[in-house]
VOLORO-909960 format. One record per residue (C-alpha): residue number from 1; x, y, z. Coordinates in nm, 4 decimals, padded with zeros to 6 digits, m for minus. Example, Ala and Ser with C-alpha at 12.3 -4.5 7.8 and 13.67 -1.06 7.14 Angstrom:
BEGIN
R,1,01.2300,m00.4500,00.7800
R,2,01.3670,m00.1060,00.7140
REM end
This chain:
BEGIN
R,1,00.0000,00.0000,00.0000
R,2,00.1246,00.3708,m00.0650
R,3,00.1313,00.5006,00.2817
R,4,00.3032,00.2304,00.4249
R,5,00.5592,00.1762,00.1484
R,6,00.6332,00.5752,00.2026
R,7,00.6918,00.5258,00.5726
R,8,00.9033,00.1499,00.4926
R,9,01.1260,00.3566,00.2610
R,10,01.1394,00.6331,00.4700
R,11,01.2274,00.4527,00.7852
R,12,01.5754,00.4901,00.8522
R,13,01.5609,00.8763,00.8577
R,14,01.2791,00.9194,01.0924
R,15,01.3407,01.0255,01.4381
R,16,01.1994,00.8811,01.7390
R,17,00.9599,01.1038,01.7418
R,18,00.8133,01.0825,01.3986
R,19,00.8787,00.6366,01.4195
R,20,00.5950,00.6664,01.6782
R,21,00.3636,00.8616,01.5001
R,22,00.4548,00.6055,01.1995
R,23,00.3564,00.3412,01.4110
R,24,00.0125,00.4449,01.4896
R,25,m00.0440,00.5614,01.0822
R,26,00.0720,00.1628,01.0275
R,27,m00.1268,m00.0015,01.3318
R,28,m00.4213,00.2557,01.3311
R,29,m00.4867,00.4334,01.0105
R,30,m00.8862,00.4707,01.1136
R,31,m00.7635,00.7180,01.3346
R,32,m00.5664,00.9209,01.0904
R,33,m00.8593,00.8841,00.8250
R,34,m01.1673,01.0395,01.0827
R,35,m00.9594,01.2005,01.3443
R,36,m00.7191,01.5116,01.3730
R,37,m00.3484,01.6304,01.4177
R,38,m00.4437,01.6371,01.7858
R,39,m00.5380,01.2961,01.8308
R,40,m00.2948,01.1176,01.5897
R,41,m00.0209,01.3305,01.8546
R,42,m00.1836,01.2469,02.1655
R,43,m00.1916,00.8385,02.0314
R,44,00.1935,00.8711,01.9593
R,45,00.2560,01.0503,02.2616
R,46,00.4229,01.2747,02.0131
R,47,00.3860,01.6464,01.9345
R,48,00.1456,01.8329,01.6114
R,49,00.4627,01.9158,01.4726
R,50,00.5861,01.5800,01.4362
R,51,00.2748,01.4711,01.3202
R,52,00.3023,01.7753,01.0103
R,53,00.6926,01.6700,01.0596
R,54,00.6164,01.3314,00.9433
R,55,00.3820,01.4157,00.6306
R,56,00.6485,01.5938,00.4551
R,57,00.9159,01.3833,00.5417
R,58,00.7202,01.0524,00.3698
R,59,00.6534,01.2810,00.1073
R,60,00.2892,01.4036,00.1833
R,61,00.1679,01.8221,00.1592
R,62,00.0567,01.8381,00.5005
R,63,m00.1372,01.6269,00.7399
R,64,m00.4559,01.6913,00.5335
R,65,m00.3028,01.5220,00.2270
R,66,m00.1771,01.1947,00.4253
R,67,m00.5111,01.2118,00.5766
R,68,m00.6534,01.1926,00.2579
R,69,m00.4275,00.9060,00.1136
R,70,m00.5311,00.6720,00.4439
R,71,m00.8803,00.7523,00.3554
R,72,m00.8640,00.5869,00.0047
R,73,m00.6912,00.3231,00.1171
R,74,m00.9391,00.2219,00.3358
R,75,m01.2197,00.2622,00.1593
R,76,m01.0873,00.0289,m00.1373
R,77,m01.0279,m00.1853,00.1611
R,78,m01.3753,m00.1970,00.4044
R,79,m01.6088,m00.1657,00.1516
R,80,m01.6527,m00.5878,00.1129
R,81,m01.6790,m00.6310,00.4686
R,82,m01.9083,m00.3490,00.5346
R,83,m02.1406,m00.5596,00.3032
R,84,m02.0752,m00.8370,00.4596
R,85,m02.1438,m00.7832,00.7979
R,86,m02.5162,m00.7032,00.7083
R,87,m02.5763,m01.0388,00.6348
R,88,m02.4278,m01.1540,00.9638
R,89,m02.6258,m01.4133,01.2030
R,90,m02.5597,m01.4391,01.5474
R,91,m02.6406,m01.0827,01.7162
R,92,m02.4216,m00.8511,01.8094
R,93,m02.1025,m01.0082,01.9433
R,94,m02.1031,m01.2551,01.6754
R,95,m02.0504,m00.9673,01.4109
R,96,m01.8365,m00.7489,01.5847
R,97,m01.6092,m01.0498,01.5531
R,98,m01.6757,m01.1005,01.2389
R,99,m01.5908,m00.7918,01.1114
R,100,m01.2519,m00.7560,01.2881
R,101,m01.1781,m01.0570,01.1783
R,102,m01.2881,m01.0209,00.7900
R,103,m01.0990,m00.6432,00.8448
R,104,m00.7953,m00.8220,00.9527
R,105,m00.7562,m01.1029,00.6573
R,106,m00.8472,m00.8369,00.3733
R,107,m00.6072,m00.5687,00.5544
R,108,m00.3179,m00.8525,00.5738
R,109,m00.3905,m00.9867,00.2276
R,110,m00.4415,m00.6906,00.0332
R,111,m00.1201,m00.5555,00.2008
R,112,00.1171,m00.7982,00.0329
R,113,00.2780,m00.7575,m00.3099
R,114,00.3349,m01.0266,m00.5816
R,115,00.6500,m00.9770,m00.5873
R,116,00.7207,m01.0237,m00.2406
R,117,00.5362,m01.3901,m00.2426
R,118,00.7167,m01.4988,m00.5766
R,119,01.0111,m01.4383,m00.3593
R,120,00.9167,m01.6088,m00.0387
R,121,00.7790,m01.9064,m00.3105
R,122,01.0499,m01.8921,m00.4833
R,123,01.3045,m01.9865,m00.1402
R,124,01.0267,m02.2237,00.0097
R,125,01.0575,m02.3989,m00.3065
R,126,01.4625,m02.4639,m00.3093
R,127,01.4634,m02.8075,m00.1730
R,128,01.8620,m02.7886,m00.1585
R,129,01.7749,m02.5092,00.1534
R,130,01.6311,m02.6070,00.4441
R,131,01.2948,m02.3786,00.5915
R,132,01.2983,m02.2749,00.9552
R,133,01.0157,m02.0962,01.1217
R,134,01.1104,m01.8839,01.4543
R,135,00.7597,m01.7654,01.6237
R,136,00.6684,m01.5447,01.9010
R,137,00.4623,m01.7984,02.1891
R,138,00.1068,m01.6203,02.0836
R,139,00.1618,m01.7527,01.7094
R,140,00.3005,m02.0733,01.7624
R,141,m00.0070,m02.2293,01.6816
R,142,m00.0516,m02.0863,01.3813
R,143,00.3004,m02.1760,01.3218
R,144,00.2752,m02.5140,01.3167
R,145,m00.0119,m02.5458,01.1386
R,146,00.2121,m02.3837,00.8422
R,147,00.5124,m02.5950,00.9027
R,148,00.2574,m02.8956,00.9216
R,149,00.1392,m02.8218,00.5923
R,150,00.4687,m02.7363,00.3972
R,151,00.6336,m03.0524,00.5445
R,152,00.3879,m03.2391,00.3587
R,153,00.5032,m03.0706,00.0091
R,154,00.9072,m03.1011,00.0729
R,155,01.1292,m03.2024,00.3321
R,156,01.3492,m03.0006,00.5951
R,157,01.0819,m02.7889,00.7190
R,158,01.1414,m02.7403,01.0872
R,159,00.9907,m02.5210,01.3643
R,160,01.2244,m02.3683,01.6162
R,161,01.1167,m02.4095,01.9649
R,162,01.2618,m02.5893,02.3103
R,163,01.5524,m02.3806,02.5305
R,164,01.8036,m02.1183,02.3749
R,165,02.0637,m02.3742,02.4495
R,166,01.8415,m02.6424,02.1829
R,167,01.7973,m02.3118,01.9586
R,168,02.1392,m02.1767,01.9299
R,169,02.2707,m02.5352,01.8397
R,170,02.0223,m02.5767,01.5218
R,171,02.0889,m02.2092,01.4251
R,172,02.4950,m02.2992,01.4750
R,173,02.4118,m02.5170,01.1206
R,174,02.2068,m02.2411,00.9166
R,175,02.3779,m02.2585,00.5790
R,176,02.3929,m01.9315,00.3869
R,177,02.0946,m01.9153,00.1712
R,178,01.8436,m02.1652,00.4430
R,179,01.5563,m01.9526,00.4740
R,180,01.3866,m01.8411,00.7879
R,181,01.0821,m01.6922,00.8544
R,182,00.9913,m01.5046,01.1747
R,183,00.6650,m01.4655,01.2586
R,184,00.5940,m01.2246,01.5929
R,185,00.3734,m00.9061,01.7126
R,186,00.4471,m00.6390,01.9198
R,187,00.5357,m00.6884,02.2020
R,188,00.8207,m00.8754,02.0669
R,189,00.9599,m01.2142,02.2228
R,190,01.3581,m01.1067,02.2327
R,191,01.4312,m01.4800,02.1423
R,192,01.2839,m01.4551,01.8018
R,193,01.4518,m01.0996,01.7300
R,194,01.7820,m01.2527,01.8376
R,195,01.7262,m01.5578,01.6643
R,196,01.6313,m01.3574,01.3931
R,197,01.9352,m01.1389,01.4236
R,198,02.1551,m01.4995,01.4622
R,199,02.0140,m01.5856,01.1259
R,200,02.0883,m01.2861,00.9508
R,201,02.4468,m01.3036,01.0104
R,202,02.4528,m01.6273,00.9123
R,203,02.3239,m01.4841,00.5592
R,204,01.9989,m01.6602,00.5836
R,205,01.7405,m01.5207,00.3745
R,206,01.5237,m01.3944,00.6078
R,207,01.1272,m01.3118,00.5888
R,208,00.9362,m01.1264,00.8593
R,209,00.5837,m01.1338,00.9099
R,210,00.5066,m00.9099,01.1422
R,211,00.2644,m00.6258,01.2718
R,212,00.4676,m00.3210,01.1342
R,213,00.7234,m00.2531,00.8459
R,214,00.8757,m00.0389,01.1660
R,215,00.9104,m00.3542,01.3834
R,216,01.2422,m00.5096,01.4329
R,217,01.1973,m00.8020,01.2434
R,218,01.0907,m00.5947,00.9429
R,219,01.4231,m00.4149,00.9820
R,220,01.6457,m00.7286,00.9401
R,221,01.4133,m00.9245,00.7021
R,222,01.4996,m00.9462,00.3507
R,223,01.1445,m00.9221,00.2952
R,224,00.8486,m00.8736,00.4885
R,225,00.4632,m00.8432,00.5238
R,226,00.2514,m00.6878,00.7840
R,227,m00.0244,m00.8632,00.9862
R,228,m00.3224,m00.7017,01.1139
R,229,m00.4303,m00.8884,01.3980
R,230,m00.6535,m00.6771,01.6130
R,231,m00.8561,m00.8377,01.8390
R,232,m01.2296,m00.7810,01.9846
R,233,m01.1568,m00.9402,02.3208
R,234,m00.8090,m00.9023,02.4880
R,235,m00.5919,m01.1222,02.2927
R,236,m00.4471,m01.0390,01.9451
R,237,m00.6181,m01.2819,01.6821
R,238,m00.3957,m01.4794,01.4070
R,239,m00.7003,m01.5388,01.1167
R,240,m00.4990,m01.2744,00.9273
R,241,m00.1488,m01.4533,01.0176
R,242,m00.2933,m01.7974,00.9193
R,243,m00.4632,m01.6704,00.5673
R,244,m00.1551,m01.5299,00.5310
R,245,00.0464,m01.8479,00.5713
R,246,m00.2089,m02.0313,00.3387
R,247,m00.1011,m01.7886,00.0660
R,248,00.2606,m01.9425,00.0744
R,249,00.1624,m02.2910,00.1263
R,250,m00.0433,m02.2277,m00.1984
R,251,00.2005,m02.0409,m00.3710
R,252,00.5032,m02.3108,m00.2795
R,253,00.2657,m02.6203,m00.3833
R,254,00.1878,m02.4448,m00.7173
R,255,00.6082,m02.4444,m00.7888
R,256,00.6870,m02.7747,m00.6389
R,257,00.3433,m02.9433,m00.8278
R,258,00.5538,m03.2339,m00.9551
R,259,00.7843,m03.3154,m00.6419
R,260,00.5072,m03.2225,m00.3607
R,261,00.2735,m03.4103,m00.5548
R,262,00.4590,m03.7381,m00.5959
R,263,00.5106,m03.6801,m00.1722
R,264,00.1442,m03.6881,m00.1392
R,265,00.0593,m03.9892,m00.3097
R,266,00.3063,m04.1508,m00.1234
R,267,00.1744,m03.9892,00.1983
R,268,m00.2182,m04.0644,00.0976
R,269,m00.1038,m04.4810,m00.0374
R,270,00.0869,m04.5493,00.3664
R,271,m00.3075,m04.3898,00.4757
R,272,m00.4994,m04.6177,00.2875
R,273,m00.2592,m04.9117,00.3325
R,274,m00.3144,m04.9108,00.6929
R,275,m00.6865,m04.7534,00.6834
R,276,m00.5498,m04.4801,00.9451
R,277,m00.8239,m04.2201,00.8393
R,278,m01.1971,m04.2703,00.8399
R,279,m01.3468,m04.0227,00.5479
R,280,m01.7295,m04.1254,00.6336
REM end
């Protein structure tokens, strides 16, 4: 999306100051679209100046115009689900759900590039590299539902977990060119931004998905994406992580059609052979 590529491009010369008002633009923009100078300041603890500050500086004419930029954006995005949601059953709880929840898949989706999931296909595709997933404790379940699923189209998928001692050894054997994928919100487990940091040096290609191309995951990745994952009740919510992580399982099994698919059959004939599913 415009705005946020602005603010990703503009990153490394933004102050402080003008990275927290960034941060609510990225994780908020309803409140820059419908509210004021005052309250996009007060939200980043920040000043009006840096607000008008950090316009300009992403390459904006004044609050008014990035105002009007966030507007657009979101009304190419909410329009669907504010159909939607009219035809919701369930009473009132049932749709406010539902409409965070469509919000936050069409927000993460529709804030990915092509090019940035040829890449990621591209790498989870290389069988000669191995794929390790590092993930923050709230997404591990999501997580493994992704390196589940992947294992089943190639081998040497693995999900980092157990002590730092366990984790240090298996990043010790990261070859240059293994790719790892981090997957964490704010607030940030340190063990994933060090592993992620670990990785890097080892010149693993490294993708983030994350909730903000601020974040410091996004800052080492090769590539990233950004996850919306707000939540009606207290707890973040992962149906935007998870569609997200469908998109590369998708996207892998379309480039490894003739290996994964030979891995299946071989998968599906052991099933049958020893009738270890029931399918009625």
């Amino acid at each position: 999306m415009e705005v946020e590529n602005r603010i990703t491009e503009s990153g490394p010369q933004l102050t402080t100051a003008e990275r927290r008002v960034a941060e609510v633009v990225l994780s908020n923009p309803e409140l820059v679209a419908f509210g004021t100078v005052a309250e996009l300041a007060q939200a980043a603890q920040s000043g009006a100046a840096t607000v008008v500050r950090l316009a300009a500086k992403i390459g904006y004419d004044g609050f008014t115009a990035l105002q009007a930029a966030v507007q657009h954006e979101l009304s190419n995005q909410l329009r669907p689900a504010a159909v939607r949601i009219r035809e919701a059953r369930g009473g009132v709880t049932v749709r406010k759900h539902l409409q965070r929840e469509i919000d936050n898949v069409q927000k993460t989706l529709l804030a990915i590039d092509e090019h940035s999931v040829t890449q990621a296909s591209e790498h989870l595709a290389d069988l000669s590299r191995a794929v390790l997933v590092l993930s923050g404790d709230a997404s591990t379940g999501v997580s493994r539902q992704f390196v589940g699923d992947l294992s089943a189209l190639r081998p040497n998928v693995e999900l980092l977990e157990g002590n730092e001692v366990a984790i240090s050894r298996r990043l010790s054997q990261v070859r240059k060119g293994d790719m790892v994928i981090a997957i964490d919100l704010r607030r940030y487990d340190r063990w994933v931004v060090d592993a992620a940091t670990e990785a890097k040096r080892k010149h693993a290609w490294l993708l983030a998905l994350t909730d903000s191309a601020l974040s410091p995951l996004a800052g080492l990745a090769n590539a990233s994406m950004v996850l919306s994952a707000g939540g009606v009740g207290p707890f973040d919510s992962h149906v935007g992580t998870l569609a997200l992580l469908n998109v590369l399982v998708a996207a892998a099994a379309e480039q490894l059609r003739d290996t994964a698919t030979a891995r299946l059959d071989k998968a599906e004939a052991a099933w049958s052979a020893q009738s270890k599913l029931i399918d009625r």
